[in-house]
N, C-alpha and C positions, 0 to 999 in steps of 0.2 A: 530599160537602158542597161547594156552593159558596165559592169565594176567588178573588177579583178584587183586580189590582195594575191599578190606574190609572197609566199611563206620560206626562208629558211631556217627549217627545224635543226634541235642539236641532234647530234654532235657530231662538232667538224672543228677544228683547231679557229681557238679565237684571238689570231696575232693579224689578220687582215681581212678582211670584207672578200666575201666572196662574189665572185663578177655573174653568176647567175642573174641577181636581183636587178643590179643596173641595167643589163645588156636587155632581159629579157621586158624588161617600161622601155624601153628604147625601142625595143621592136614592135611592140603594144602601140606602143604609138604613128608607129609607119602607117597602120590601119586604123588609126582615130579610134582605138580602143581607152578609154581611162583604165587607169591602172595604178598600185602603191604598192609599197614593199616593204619589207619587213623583217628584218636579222633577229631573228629569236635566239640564235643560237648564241649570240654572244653576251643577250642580255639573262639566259638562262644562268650564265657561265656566272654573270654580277651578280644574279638570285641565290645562286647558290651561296656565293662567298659569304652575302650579309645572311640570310635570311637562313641559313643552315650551319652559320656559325656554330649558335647554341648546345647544336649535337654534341660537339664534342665535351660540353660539360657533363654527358650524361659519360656513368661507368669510365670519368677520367682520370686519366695517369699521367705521368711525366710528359709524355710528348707530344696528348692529344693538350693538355693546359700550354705545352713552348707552341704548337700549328696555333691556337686558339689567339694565343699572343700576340704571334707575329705573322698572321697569314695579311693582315691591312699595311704590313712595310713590306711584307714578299711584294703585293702588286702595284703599290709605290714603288720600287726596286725594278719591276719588271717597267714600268715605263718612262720609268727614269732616263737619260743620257748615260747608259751605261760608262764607266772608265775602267771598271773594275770585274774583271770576268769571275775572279771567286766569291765578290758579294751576288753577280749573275745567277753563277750555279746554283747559289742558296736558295735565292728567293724561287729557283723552280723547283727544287727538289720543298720546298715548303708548302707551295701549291699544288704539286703532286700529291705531297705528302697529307694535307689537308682534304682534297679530292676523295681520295684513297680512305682515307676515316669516315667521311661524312658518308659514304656512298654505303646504300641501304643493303639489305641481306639481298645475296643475285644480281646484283648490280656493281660494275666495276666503271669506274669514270675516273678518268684523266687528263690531261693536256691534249693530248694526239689518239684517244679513242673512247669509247663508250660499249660496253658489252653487259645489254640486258639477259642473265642467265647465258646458255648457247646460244649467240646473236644471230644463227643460223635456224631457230630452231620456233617454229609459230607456237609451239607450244611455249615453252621459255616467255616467248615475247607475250603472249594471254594470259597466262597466267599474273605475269609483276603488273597488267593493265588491267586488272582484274581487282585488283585492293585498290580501294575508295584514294589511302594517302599514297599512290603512287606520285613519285617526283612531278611526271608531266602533267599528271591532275593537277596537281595544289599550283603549278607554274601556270598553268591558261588560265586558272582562274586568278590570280593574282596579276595577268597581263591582259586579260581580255578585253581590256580595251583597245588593244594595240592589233590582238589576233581574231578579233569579230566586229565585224561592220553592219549594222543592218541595210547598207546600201549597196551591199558586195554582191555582187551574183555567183563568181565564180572564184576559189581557191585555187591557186596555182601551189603546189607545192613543189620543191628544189631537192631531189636527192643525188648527192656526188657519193655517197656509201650507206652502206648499209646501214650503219650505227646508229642513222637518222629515220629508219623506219619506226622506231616504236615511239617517239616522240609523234609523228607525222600521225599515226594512226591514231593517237589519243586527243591527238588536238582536230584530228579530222570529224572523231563521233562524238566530241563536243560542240563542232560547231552542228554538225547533224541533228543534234538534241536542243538546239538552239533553233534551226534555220533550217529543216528538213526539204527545202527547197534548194538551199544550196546546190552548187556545182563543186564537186572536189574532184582533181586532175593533179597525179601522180604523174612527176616526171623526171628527168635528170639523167646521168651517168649511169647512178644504180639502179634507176628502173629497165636503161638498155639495158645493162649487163644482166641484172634479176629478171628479163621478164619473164620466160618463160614459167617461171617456179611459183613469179607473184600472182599472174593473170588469172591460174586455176586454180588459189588460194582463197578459198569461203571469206576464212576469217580478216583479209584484207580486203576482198572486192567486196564486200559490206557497208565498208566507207566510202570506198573510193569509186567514182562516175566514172572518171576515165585513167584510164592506164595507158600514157604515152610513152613509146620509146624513141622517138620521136626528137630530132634537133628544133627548136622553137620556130628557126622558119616556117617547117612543114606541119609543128604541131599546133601551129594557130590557124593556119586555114583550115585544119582538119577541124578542131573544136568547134569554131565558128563560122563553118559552111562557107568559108571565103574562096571565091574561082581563081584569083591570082595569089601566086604565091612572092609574098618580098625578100631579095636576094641579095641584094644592094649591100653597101657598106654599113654599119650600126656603131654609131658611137656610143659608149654604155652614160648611162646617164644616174649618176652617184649623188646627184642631191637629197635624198634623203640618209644617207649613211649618216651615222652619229660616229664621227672619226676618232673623240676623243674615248669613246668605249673599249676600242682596242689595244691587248695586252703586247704593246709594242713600245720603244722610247721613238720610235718617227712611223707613220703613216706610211705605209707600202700598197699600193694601189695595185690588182690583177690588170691585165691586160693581155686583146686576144689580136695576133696579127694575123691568124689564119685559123680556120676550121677544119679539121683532120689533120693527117700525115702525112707531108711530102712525099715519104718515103714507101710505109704501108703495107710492109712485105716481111716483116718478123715474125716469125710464126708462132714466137711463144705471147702474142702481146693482144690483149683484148681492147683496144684502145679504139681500133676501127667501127666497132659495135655502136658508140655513143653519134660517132659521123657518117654525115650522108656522103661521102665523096670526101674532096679536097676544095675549098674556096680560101682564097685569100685575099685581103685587102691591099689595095696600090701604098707605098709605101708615102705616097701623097697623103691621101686620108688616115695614115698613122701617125703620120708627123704633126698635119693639123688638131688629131685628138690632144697629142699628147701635149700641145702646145696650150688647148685649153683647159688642159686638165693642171699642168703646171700653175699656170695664170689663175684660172679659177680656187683651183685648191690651198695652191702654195704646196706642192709635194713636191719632194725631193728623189723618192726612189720608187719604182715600177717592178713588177716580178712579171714577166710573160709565161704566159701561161699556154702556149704551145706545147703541143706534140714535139715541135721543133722545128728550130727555124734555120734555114739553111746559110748554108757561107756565102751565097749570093745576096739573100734577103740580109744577112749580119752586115755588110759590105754598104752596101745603099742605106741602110739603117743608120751605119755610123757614121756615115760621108752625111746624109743629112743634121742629126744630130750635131756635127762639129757645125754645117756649114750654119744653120740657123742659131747655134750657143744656147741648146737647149740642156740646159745642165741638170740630170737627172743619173742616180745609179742604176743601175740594173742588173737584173738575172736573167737567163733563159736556159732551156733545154735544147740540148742540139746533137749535133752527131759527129763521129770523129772523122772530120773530113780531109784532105790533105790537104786546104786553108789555113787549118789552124798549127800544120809545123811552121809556119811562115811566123817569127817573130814580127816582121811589119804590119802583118794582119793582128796576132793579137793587141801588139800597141795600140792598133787606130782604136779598135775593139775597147783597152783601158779608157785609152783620151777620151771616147765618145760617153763613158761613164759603164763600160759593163765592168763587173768587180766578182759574180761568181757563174760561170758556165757548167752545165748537167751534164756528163757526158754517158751513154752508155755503153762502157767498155766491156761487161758482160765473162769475158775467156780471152785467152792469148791464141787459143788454141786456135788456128784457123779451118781447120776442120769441122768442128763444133761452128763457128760463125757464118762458115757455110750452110749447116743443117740448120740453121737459125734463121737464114735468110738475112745477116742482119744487116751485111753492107760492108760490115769493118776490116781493113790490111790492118791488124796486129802488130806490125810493124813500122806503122805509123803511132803508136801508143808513145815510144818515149818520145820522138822529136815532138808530140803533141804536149806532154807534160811539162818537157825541156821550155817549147816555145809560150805556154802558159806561165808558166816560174817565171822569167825572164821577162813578162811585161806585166809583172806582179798581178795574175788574175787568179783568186780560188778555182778548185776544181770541183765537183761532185762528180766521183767515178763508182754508177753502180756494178754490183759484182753479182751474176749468177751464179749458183752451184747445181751442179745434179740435171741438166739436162741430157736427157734421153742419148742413152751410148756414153756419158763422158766418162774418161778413166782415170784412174790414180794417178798416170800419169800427167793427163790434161789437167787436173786438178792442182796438184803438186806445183805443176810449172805457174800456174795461175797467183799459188801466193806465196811462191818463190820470186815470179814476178813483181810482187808488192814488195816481197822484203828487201829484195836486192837493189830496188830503186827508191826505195823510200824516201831520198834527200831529194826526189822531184814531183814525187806523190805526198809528201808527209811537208805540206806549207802551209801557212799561217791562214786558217776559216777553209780550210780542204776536208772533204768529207768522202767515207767509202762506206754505204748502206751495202750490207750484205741480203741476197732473198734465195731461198731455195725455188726451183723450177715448181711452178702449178701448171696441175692439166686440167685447164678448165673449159668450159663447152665452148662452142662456139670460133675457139682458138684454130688461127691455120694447122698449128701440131697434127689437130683430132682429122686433119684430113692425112695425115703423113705413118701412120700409123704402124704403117710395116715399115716404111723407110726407118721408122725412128724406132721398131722392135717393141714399141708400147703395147699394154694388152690395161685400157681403161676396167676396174673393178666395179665398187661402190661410189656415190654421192659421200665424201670425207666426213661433213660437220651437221648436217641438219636436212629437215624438207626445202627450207629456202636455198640452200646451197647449191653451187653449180661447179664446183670443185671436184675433180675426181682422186679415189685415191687408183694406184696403178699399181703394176709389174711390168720390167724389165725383162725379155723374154732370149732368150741365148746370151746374156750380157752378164756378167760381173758387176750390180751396182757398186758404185760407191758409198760409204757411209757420208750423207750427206749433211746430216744434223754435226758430226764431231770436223765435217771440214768448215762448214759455218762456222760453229765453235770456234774453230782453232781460228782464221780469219780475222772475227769479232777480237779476242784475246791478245790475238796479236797486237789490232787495234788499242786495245785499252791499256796493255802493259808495255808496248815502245812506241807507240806514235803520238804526236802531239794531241790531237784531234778530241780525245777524250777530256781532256784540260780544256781545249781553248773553243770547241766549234759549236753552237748554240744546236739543240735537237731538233730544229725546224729551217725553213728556207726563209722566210721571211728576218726573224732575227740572225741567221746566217750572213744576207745579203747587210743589213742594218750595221753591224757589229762591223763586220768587213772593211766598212766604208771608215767608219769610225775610228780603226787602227791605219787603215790608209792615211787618216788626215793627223795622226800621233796623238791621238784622244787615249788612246787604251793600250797599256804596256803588258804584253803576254805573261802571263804567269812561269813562273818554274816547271818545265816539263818534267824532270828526271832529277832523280837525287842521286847525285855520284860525287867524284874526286873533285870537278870541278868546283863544287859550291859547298866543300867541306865545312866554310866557314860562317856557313848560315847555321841559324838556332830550329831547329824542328820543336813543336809545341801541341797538345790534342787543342782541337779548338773549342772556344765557347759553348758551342750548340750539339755537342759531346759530352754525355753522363755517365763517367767514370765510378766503377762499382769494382770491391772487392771480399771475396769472401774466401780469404786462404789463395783466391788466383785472381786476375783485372778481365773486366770485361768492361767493353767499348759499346753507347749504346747511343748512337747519329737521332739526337733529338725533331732533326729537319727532315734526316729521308726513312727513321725506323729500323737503319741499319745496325745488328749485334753483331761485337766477335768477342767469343771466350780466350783469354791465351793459358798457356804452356804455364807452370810453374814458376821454369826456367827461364821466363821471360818477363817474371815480375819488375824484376831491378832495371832494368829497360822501360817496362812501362811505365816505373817511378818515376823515375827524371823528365818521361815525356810530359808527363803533367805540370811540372816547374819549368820545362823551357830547357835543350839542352841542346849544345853545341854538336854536328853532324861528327866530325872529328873527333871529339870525348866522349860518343855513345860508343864509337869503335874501340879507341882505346880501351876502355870500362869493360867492355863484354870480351873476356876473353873465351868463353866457351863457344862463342860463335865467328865463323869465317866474317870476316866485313860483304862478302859477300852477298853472304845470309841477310845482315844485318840491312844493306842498301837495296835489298828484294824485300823485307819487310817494311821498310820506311817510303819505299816506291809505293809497294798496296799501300799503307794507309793513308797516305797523303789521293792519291787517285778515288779513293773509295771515301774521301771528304771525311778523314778522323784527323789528322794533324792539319798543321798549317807550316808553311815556310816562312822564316823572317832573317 
């Protein structure tokens, strides 16, 4: 008889359940397959915290004893009802920060990724799976009840990134060393994008039976010799999640209204590779889910997990939504379409419960948008922001840099573009991810090659890699790493976002909703004339040292700064607490200028506090 354990290994951000596991027992079951699942990844995350504690007593100093202390109120903190965004920020820079200690020699683990040695690289990954106490050893045997069945026939395992191959292959030649009979079946996002690199890989196809790249419809009838293939609608079925595990203050459920990309035609985007086509469900059967998943669960807020879902699809989405008073927030991914300058479309869009929209605005440049295939009139970008603002909806606007032909110019205008609009880009849980252009296989680019002047070199990072690095060929590049830079920076030192917008989409959407209902009162963005008459203070979890000069040493995120001499009698008073207005008076050897550029960084960079 068949029995399938659906596995997903770390590392993948553990603020929500990832919809692999539901979706794919839901489809398992279309064909009367038994089937169970399995979130390792997030009970890895709880492994760690208790059971890797102890580390930091060994060779401890000041701030691995403050992480040791306080890493069990960081994640009490973390799933708390936030009100409070700078006890927020704490408790994740303490969990980083805790992360970041514990994590063995070659291994780098965090909130948002995991890098064994060069992640890229099978050597890197053999070698740290190679010593007996590697992390993912000591973690299957300490869960193997969870991660080995003797009645399992076949291992589904779930890769959306890379990160999660060296876990996936330790727990796979465990169970092999247990159950040599086993079925083990690699699948997911990362094995489409990786396959080429994994398939001809010894030291993975060792473990692994089957290498699918494959969307689950078609990769279950493949495995199990099934003649029809099931295509139908699938509701993800989430009864086994353990909802209170997640490092969230409310329960954010994935959900899939369509498979692929409406759209489909961007040339820089590898997204296509994971989809067979475009299918998507009647807005009838998402309504019905979502109706039971409300009712069943008691959840409050939804993250769709589209490629993107069109102003048509948003439109019938939120007319149902109102009509049936299914009260739920939401997020999605979509595209800047000329719907969204229509302030009546965004309101319905709020009313119906949406609170933060993805947009890919990419360049202003319409030229570049053209070589992109991507779709967008640039020219729709303000009245889109305008009519976002105006029916109080976050925005997530990502920004490319460095595609093929862009120039100083095109660049320039782009975060000229940012600065100059910033009072409709820069609102309250608005976010702007900066990414520089990848040329990597598979991409429509690699067919465009003369149009786009590209001349592909080397493989960038590793044998698993499929990243290329390039030349520019008749072209002037631009410095692409100092225009990121400069972007980012921008970011951190005039826009709110640094302060107030959580570094994930999940607490994003959460947090969002939260100041919508007057639960959470924004922080002080900027230290200036206006709020002379607040006290600046170093805060608590700041260890203050002086030998002849002060240095600043962030107990929670690791962060040191030496100062100047010159800057003693300043950093005296910050210590006792001192009024914004009588540091300027006092320092006369310094412009107030100076003085509100320094009090800026160190309040942003978590060393003082406002009060």
């Amino acid at each position: 008889m068949i029995n399938v354990k659906i596995i997903f290994s770390p590392q993948f951000e553990p603020f929500q359940p990832y919809l692999s596991l539901p979706y794919i027992k839901s489809l398992l079951t279309q064909y009367n397959i038994e089937s169970s699942y399995y979130d390792a990844n997030i009970d890895f995350y709880l492994w760690l915290f208790k059971e890797q504690r102890n580390r930091l007593l060994e060779n401890n100093n000041d701030r691995r004893n403050y992480l040791y202390k306080n890493i069990e109120n960081a994640i009490a903190s973390i799933k708390s009802k936030h009100t409070d965004l700078i006890k927020y920020k704490w408790a994740i820079n303490v969990i980083d920060g805790f992360l970041a200690e514990i994590s063995p020699d070659g291994v780098s683990i965090s909130l948002s990724g995991m890098g064994v040695g060069n992640r890229f690289s099978t050597t890197d990954i053999k070698n740290y799976l190679e010593e007996e106490t590697n992390l993912f050893s000591s973690f299957f045997d300490s869960h193997i009840e969870k991660l080995f069945n003797n009645e399992t026939t076949h291992y589904f395992f779930s890769l959306v990134v890379i990160d999660q191959l060296p876990a996936s292959i330790e727990f796979a030649r465990k169970i092999k060393s247990i159950n040599p009979k086993a079925i083990i079946v690699f699948g997911g996002a990362a094995i489409a994008r990786f396959y080429k690199r994994l398939i001809d890989n010894p030291f993975v196809m060792s473990v692994v039976d089957i290498l699918n790249r494959n969307e689950g419809y078609k990769a279950i009838p493949e495995i199990f010799s099934i003649d029809s293939e099931y295509k139908g609608h699938i509701t993800p079925d989430f009864s086994e999640i353990e909802f209170d595990k997640y490092l969230s203050p409310d329960i954010v459920l994935p959900y899939l209204v369509a498979h692929g990309c409406k759209w489909g035609k961007c040339t820089f985007c590898s997204h296509h590779i994971s989809y067979e086509g475009y299918r998507t469900s009647t807005i009838d059967d998402v309504i019905d889910d979502l109706k039971i998943l409300k009712s069943k669960y008691n959840i409050d807020y939804i993250s769709f997990c589209d490629e993107y879902l069109t102003h048509q699809q948003l439109e019938e989405l939120s007319s149902e939504l109102l009509r049936y008073k299914i009260e739920i927030k939401w997020s999605t991914f979509t595209r800047a379409e000329p719907a969204f300058t229509k302030p009546e479309f965004t309101l319905k869009l709020y009313q119906s419960g949406a609170r933060v929209l993805y947009f890919g605005f990419e360049t202003v440049s319409q030229r570049l948008l053209k070589l992109m295939m991507k779709g967008n009139n640039s020219k729709l970008y303000i009245p889109i922001l305008e009519s976002c603002k105006s029916s109080n909806i976050a925005v997530r606007l990502d920004i490319m840099i460095g595609f093929p032909t862009e120039t100083y110019e095109e660049v320039e205008s782009t975060y000229n573009f940012i600065k100059d609009n910033r009072d409709i880009i820069d609102t309250p849980f608005s976010s702007y991810p900066v990414a520089i252009f990848e040329l990597r296989e598979d991409i429509p680019a690699m067919n465009q090659l003369v149009e786009l002047k590209v001349k592909p070199l080397k493989l960038m990072r590793g044998d698993l890699d499929e990243q290329y690095d390039f030349i520019e060929e008749n072209h002037k590049q631009i410095d692409k790493e100092y225009w990121r830079e400069k972007l980012i920076q921008f970011f951190k030192k005039e826009m709110s976002a640094e302060l107030i917008v959580p570094n994930n989409k999940t607490h994003q959407l959460v947090l969002k909703d939260y100041y919508d209902k007057g639960n959470i009162d924004l922080p002080i963005t900027s230290i200036d004339d206006s709020i002379s008459n607040k006290t600046c203070k170093i805060k608590e979890d700041v260890k203050v040292k002086c030998n002849g000069k002060y240095s600043l040493l962030s107990l929670s995120n690791g962060g040191c700064i030496e100062f100047n001499q010159s800057l003693n009698p300043l950093i005296e008073q910050l210590t006792k607490g001192i009024s914004i207005r009588k540091s300027l008076n006092q320092e006369k050897n310094f412009k107030s200028e100076t003085i509100y550029k320094l009090l800026n960084y160190l309040y942003r960079e978590n060393y003082i506090t406002v009060n």
